[in-house]
PDB file as gemmi writes it, atoms N, CA and C in Angstrom:
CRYST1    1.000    1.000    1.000  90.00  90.00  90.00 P 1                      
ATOM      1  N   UNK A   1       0.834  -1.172   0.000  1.00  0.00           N  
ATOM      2  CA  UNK A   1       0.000   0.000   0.000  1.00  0.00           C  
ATOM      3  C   UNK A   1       0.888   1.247   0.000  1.00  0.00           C  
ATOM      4  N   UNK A   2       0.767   2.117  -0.751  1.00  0.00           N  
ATOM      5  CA  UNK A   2       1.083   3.583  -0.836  1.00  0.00           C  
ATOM      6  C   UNK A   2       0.594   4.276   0.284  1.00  0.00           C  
ATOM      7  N   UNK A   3       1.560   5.129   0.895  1.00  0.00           N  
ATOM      8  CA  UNK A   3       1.835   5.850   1.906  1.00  0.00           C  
ATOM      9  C   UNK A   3       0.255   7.186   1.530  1.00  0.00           C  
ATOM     10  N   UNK A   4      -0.262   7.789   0.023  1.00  0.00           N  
ATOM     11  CA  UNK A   4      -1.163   8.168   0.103  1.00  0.00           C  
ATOM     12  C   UNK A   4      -2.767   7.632   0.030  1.00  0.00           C  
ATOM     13  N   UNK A   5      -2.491   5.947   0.167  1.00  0.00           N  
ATOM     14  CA  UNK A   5      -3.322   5.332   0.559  1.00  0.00           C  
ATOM     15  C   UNK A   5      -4.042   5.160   1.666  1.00  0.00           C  
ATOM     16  N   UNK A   6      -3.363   5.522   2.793  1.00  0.00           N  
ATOM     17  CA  UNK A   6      -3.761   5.356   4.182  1.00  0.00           C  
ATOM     18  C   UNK A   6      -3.807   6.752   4.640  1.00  0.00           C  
ATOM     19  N   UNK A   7      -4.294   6.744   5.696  1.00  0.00           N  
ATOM     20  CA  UNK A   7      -4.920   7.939   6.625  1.00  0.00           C  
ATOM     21  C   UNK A   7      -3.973   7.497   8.325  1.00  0.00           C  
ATOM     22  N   UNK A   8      -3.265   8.398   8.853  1.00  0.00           N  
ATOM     23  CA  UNK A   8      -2.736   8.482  10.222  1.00  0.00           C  
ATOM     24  C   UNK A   8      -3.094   8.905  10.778  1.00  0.00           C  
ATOM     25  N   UNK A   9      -4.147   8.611  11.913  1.00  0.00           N  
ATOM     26  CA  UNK A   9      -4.823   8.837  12.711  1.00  0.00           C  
ATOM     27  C   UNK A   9      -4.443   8.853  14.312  1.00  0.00           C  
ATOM     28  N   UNK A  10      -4.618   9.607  15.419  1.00  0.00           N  
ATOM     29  CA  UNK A  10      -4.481   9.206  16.708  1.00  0.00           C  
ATOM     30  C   UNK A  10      -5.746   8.432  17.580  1.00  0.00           C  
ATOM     31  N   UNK A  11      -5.954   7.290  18.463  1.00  0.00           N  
ATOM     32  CA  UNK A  11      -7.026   7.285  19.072  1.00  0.00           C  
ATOM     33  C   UNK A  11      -7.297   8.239  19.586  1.00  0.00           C  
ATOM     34  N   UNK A  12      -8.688   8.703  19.785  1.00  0.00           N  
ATOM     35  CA  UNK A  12      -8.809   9.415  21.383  1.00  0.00           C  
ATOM     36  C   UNK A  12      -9.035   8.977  22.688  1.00  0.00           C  
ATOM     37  N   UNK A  13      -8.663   8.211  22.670  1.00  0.00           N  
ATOM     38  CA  UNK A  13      -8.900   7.419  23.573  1.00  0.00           C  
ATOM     39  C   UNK A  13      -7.847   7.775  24.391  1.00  0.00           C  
ATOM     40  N   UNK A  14      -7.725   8.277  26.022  1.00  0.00           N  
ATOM     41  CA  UNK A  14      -7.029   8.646  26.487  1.00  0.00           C  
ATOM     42  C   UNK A  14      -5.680   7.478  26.850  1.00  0.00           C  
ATOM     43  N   UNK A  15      -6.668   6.872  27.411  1.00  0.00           N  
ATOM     44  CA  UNK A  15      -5.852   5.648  27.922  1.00  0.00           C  
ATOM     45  C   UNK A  15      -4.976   4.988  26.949  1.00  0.00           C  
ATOM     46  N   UNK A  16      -5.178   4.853  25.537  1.00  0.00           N  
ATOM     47  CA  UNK A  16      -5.024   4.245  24.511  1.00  0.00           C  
ATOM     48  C   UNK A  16      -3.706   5.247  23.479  1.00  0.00           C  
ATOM     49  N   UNK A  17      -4.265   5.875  23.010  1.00  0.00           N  
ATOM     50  CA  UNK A  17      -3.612   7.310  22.389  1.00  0.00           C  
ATOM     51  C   UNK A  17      -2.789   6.197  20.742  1.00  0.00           C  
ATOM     52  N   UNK A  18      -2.578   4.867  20.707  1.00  0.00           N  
ATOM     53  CA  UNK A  18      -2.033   4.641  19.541  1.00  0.00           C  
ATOM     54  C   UNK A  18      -2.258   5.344  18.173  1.00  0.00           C  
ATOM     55  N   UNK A  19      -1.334   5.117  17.174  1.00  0.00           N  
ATOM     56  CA  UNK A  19      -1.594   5.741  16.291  1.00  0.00           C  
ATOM     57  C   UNK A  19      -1.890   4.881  15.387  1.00  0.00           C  
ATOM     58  N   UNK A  20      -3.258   4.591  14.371  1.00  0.00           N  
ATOM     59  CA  UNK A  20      -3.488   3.966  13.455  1.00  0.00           C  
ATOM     60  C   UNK A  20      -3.612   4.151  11.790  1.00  0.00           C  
ATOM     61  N   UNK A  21      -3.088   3.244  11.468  1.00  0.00           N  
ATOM     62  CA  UNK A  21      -3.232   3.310   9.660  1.00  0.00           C  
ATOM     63  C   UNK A  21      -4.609   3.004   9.151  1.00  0.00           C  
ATOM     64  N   UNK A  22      -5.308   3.832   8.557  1.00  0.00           N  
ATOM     65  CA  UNK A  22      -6.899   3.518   8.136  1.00  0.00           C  
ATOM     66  C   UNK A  22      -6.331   3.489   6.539  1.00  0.00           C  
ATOM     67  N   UNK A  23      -7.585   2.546   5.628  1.00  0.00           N  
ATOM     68  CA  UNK A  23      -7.515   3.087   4.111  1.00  0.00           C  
ATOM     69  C   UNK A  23      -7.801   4.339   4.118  1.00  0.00           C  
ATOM     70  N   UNK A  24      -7.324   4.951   2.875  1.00  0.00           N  
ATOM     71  CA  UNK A  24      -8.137   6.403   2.352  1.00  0.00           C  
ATOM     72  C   UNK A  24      -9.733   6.298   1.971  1.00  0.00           C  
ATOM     73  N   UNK A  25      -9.576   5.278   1.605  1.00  0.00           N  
ATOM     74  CA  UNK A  25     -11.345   5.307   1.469  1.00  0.00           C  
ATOM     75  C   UNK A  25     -11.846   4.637   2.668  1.00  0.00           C  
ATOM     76  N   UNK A  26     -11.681   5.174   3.598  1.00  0.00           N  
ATOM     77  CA  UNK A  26     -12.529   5.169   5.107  1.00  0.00           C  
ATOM     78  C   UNK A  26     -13.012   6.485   5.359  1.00  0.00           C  
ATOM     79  N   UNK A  27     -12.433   7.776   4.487  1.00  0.00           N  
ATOM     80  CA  UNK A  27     -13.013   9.377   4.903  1.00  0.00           C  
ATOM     81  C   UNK A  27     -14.230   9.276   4.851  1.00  0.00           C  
ATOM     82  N   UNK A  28     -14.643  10.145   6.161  1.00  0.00           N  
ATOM     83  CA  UNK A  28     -16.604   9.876   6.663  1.00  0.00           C  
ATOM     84  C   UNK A  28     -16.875   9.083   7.233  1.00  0.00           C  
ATOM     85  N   UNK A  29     -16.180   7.627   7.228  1.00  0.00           N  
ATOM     86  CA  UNK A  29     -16.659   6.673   8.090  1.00  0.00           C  
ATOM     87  C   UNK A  29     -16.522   6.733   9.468  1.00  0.00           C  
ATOM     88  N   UNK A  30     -17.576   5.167  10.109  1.00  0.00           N  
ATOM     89  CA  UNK A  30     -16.516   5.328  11.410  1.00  0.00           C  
ATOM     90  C   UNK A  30     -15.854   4.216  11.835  1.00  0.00           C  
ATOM     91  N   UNK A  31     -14.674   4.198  12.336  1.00  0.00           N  
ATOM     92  CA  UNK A  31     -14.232   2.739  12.409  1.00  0.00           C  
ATOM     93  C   UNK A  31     -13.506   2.443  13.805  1.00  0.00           C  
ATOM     94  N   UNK A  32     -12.718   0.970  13.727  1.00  0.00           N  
ATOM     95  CA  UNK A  32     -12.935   1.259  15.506  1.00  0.00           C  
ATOM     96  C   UNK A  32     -11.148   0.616  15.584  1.00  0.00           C  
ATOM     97  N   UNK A  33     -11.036   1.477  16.665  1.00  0.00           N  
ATOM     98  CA  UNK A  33      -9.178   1.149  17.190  1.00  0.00           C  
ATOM     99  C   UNK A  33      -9.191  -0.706  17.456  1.00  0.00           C  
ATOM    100  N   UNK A  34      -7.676  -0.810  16.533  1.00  0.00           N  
ATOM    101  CA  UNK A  34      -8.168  -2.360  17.055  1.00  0.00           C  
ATOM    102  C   UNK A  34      -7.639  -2.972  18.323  1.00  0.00           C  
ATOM    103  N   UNK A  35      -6.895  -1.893  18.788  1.00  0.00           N  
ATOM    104  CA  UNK A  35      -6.171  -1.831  20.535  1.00  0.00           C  
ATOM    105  C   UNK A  35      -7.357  -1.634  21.743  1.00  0.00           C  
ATOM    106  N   UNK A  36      -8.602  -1.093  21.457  1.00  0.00           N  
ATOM    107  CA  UNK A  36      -9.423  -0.495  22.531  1.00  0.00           C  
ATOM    108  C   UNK A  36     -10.107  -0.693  22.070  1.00  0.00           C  
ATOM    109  N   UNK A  37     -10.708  -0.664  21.115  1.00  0.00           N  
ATOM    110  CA  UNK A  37     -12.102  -0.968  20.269  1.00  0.00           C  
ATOM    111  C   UNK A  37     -13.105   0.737  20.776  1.00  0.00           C  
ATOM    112  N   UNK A  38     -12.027   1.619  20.788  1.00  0.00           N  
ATOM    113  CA  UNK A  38     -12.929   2.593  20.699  1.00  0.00           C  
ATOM    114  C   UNK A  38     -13.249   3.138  19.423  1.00  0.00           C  
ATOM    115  N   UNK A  39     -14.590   4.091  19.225  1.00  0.00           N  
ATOM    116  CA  UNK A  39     -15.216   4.151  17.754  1.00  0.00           C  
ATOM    117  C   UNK A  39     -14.647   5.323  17.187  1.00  0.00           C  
ATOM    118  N   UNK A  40     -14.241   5.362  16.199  1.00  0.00           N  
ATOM    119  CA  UNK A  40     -13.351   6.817  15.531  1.00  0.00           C  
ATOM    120  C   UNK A  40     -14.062   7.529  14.367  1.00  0.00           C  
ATOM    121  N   UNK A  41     -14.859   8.571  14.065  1.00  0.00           N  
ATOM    122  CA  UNK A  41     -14.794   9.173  13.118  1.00  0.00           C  
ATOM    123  C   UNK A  41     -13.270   9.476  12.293  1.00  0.00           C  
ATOM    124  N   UNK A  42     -13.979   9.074  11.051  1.00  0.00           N  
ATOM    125  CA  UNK A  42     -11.976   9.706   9.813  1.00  0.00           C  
ATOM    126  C   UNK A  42     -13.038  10.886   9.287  1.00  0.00           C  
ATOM    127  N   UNK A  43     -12.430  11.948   9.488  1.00  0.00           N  
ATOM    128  CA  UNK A  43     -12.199  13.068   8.392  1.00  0.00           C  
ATOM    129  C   UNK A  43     -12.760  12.934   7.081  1.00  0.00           C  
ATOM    130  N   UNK A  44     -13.969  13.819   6.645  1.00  0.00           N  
ATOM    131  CA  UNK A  44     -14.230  13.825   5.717  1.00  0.00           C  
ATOM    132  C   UNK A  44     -13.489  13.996   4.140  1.00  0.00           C  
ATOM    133  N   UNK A  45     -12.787  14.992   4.761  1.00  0.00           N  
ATOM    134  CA  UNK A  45     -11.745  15.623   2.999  1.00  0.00           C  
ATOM    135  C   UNK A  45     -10.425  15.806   3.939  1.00  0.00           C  
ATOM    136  N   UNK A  46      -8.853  15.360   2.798  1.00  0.00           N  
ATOM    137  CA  UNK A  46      -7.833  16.114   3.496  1.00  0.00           C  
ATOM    138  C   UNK A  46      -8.009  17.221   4.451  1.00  0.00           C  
ATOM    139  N   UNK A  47      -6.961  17.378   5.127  1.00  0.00           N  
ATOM    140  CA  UNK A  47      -7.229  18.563   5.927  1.00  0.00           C  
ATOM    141  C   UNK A  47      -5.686  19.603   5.428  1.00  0.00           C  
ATOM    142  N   UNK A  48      -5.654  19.737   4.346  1.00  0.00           N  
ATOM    143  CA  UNK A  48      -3.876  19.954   3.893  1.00  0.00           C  
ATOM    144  C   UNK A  48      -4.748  21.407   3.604  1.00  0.00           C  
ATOM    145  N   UNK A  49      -5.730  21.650   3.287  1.00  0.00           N  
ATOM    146  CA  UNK A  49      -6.138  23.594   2.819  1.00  0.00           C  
ATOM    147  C   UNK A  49      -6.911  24.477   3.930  1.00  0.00           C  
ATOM    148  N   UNK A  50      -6.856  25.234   4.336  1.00  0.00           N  
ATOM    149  CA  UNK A  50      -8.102  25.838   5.408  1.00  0.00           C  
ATOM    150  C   UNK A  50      -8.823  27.025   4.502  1.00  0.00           C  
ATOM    151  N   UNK A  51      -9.917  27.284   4.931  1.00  0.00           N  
ATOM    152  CA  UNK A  51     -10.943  27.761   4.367  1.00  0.00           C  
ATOM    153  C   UNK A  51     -10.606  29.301   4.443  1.00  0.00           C  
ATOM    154  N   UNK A  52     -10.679  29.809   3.210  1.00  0.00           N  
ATOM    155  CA  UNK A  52     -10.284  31.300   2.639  1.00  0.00           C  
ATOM    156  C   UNK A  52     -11.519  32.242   4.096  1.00  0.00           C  
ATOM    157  N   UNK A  53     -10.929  32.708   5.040  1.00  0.00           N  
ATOM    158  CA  UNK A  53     -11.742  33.824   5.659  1.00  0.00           C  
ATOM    159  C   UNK A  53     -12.716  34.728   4.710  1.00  0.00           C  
ATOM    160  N   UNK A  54     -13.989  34.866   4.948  1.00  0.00           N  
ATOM    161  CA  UNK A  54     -14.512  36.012   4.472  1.00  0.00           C  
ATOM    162  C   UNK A  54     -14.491  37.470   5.238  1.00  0.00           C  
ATOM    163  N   UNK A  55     -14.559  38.775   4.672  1.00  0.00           N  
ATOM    164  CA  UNK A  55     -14.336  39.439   5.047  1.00  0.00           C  
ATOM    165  C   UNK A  55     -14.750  40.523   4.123  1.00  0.00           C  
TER     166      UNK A  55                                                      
END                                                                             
């Protein structure tokens, strides 16, 4: 798998905090840590642009 295949994610899970490899086509879903089995929203769209301020 290609490195822009996957998504790097942190749990939130306090206790937990690992960091997991999701596919790219998991954005929107929700899926679950396989260390804690806590439930994770992925990110809808990259997060690489932020939104032009209006003004």
């Amino acid at each position: 798998m290609r490195t822009d295949d996957t998504i790097r994610i942190m749990c939130p899970n306090l206790m937990c905090r690992k960091i997991l490899a999701v596919p790219a086509n998991a954005r929107g879903k929700t899926v679950r840590c396989r260390y804690c089995r806590t439930t994770i929203r992925i990110p809808g769209s990259p997060t690489g642009k932020a939104p032009m301020p209006r003004g």
